[in-house]
C-alpha positions in Angstrom: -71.5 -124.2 146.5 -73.3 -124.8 143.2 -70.4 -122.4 141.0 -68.0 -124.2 143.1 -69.9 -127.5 141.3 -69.9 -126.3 138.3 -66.7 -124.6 137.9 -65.3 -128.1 138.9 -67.0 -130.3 136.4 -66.3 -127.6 133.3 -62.4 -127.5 134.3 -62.4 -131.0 134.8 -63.4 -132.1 131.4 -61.9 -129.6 130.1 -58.6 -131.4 131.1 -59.4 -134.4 130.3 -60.1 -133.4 126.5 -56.8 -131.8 126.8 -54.7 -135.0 128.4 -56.7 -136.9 125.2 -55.4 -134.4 123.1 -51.7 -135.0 123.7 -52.1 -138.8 123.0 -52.4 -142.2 124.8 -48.8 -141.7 127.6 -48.7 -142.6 131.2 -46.8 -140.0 133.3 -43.4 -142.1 133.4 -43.6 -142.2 128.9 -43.9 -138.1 128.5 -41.6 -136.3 127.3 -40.2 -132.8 128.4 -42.4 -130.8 126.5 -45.4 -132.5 127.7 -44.8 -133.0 131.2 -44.0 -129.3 131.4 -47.6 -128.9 130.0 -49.3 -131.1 132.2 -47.7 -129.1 135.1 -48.7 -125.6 134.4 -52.3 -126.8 133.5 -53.3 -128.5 136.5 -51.5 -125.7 138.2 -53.7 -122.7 135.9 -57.0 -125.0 136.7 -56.4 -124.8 140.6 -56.9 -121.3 140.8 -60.1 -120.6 139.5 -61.5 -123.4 141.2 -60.6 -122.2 144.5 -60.9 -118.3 144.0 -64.2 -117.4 143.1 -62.9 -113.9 142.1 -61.7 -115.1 138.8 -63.7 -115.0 136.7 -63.7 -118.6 134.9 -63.4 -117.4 131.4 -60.0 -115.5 132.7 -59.0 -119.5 134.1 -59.9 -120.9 130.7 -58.3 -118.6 128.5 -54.6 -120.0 129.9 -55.3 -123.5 129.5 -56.7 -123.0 126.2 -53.7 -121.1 125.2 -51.8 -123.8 126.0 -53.4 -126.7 124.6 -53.5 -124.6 121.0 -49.3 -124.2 121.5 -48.8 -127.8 121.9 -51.1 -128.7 119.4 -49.2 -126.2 117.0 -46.4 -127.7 117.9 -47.1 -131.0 117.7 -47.8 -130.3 114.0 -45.1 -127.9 113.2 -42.6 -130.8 114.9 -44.4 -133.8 112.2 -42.6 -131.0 109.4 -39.8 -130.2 110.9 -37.1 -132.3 112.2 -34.7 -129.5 113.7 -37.8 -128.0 115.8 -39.1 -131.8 116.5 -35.1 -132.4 118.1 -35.3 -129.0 119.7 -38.4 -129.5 121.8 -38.7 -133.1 122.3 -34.7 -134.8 122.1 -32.8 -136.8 120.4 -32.2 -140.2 121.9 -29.1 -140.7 123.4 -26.6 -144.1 122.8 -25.0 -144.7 126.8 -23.8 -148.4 125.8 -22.2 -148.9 122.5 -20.5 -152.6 121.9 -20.5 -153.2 125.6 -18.7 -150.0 126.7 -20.3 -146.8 128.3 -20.2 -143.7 126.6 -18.9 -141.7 129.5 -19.4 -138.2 127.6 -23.3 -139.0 126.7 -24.1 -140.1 130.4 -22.5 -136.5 131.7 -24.7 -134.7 129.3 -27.3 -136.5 130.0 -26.7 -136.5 133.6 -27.3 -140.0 134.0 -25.4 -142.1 136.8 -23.9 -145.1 137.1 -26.1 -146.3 139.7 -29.2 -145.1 137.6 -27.7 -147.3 134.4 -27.2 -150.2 136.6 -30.9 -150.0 138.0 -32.8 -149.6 134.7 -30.1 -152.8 133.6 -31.6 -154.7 136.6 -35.2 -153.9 136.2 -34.6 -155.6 132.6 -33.0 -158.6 133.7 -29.2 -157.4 132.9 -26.5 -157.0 135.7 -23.2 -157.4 133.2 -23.1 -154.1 131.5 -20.7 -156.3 128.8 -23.7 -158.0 128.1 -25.2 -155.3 126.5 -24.9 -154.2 122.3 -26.7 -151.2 122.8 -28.7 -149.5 125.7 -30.5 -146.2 124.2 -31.9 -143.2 126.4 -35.2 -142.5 124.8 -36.6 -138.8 125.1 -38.9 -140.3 127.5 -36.5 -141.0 129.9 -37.0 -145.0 129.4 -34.1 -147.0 128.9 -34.3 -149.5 125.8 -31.6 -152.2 126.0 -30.4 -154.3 122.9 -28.1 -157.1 124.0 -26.0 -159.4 122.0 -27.1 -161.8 120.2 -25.8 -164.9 122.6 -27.1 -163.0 125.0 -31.1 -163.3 124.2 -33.1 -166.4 124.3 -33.2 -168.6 120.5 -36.4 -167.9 118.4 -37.8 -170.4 116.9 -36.8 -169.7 113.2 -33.3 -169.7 114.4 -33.9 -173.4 116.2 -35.2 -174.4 112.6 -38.9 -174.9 114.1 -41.6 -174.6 111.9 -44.2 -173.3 113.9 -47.6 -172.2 112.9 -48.5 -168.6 113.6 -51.0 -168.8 115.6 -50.9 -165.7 117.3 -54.6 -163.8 117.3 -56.0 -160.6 118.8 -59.6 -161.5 120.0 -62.5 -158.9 119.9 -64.7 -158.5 122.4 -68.5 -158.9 121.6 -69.5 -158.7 125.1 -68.4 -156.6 127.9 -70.4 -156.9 131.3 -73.6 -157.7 130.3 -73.1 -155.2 127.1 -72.9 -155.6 123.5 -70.4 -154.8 121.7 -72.1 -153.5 117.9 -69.2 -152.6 116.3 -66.7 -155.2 116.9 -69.9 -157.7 116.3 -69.5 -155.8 112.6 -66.1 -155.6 112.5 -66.0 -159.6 112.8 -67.8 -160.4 110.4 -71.0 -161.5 112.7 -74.6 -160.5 113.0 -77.2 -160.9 115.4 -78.2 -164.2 114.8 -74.9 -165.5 115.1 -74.4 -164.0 118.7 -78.1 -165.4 119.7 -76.9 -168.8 118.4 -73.9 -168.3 120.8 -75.7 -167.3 124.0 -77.7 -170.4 123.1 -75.2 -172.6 123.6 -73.9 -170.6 126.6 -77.3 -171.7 128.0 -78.3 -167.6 128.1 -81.4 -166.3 127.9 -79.4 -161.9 127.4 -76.4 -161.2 126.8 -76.7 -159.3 130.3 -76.0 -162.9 131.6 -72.6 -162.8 129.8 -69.2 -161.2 131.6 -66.5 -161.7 128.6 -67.4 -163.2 125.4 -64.8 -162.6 122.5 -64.4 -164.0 119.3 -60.3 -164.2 117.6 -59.4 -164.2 113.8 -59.7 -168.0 113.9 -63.4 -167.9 114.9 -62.4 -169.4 118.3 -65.2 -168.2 120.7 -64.1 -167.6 124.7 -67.3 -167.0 126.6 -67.3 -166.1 130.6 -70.7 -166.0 132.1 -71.9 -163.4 135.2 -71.0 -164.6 138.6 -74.2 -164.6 140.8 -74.1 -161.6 143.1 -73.8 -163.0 147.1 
């Protein structure tokens, strides 16, 4: 029981490190290359953990081998654009100007009825609506449509707006402190004592959500009392 324990924990991690290594993608965003990886090494990680016979060296060595390729790859593809088109894709124009490009959906395999889904799923249903609508190596859809077709931004309704778009930090995460986006913003100590004040908080463990934007606007959301 306990080198089934163990065996689990080191292979586990071991994955995880490896999934980090490939980059921030949900399942849906990899792309051929990758998903083919992620395949053969939870595969290669099943075995040892369920024959004790292996020896768990001969169950790392595989998955090691394969993280090295792909991270080999990964480099040789940021120098190369032939081997980066080889193992990863080009994307692939299926609408151009409103009109299908019969001959890139039968390479690509790609149906009408699949075209007509992703369309839906991003508000479309006239394909005549549609400039552009690229097949990404990842398999997702991007759709450009015309210009008459998208809603008016404000610089072309002659409003101007302020930009008052932020991107708030959090200081304070369930009862935790946030050091280094306290730093990051400028703030100290002090200031996030004064701030708990006036939340009426004697810890910050009193404090949910507090986060602070570029415009020093402060959003604070105090601990629910446990029933």
């Amino acid at each position: 029981m306990i080198t089934a324990f163990v065996r689990t924990i080191i292979l586990y991690f071991l994955i995880v490190v490896g999934m980090r290594l490939m980059g921030k993608r949900q399942i849906g965003e990899l792309e051929p290359s990758e998903l083919v990886l992620t395949m053969m090494i939870s595969d290669l990680a099943a075995v040892p953990m369920q024959d004790f016979g292996i020896p768990l060296l001969s169950g790392l060595l595989p998955i090691l081998t394969l993280l090295a390729l792909s991270l080999l790859l990964s480099q040789l593809s940021l120098r190369s654009l032939r081997l980066r088109a080889l193992i990863c894709g080009t994307p692939t124009v299926l609408i151009r100007g409103g009109k299908l490009q019969q001959d890139a959906m039968r390479k690509n395999r790609f149906t009408i009825d699949e075209l007509m889904e992703e369309l839906r799923e991003q508000g479309v249903t006239r394909i005549e609506d549609v400039k552009y609508a690229v097949l990404e190596n990842s398999g997702q859809l991007t759709v450009f449509p015309w210009t008459a077709q998208q809603p008016p931004t404000a610089e072309q309704l002659g409003l101007g707006l302020e930009d008052d778009v932020t991107l708030p930090m959090v200081i304070i995460n369930d009862g935790r402190v946030i050091h280094r986006n306290l730093t990051a913003c400028g703030r100290d100590e002090n200031w996030l004592r004064k701030q708990l004040s006036r939340e009426k908080a004697s810890s910050p463990r009193e404090i949910f959500l507090l986060t602070l934007d570029e415009q020093g606007q402060v959003f604070c959301v105090r601990k629910e009392r446990e029933s």
